[in-house]
C-alpha angles and dihedrals in degrees: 000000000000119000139186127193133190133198083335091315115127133217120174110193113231124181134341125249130191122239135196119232127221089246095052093260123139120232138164125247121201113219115215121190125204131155128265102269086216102041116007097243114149120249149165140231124180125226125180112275093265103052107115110155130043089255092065096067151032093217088072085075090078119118111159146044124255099261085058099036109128116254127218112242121230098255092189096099091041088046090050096051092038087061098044082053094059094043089052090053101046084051089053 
């Protein structure tokens, strides 16, 4: 059983899976499993093959399951108001 851990999270890599490339090209994906950091619920993330550590992937920056992944938030309204705010203060 392989493990990685960062900053005291843990992954433990389980099986391999093939994926398809967009160039039509086979590779392998390892598949890690931790816990939800929030609740405790299970969840996966997928690395190339030859990822074994948390600095060979972004994915390792995972911490929480789906149903507690942060979301990103719609900046249009901030970014309206942000530039009415702008225009206020030049006039001033």
């Amino acid at each position: 059983m392989e493990v990685t851990s960062y900053a005291g999270f843990k992954f433990v890599r389980g099986n391999e899976e093939p994926y398809k490339r967009k160039d039509g090209t086979w590779t392998a994906l390892a598949v890690w499993h931790a816990n939800c950091r929030k609740c405790g619920e299970a969840f996966t993330v997928k690395t190339p093959a030859s990822a074994k550590q948390y600095t060979d992937s972004k994915s390792f920056g995972s911490r929480h399951c789906d149903k507690h992944k942060l979301q990103r938030q719609d900046m249009s309204a901030f970014k309206t108001a942000l530039a009415a705010f702008k225009t206020d203060s030049a006039q001033a």
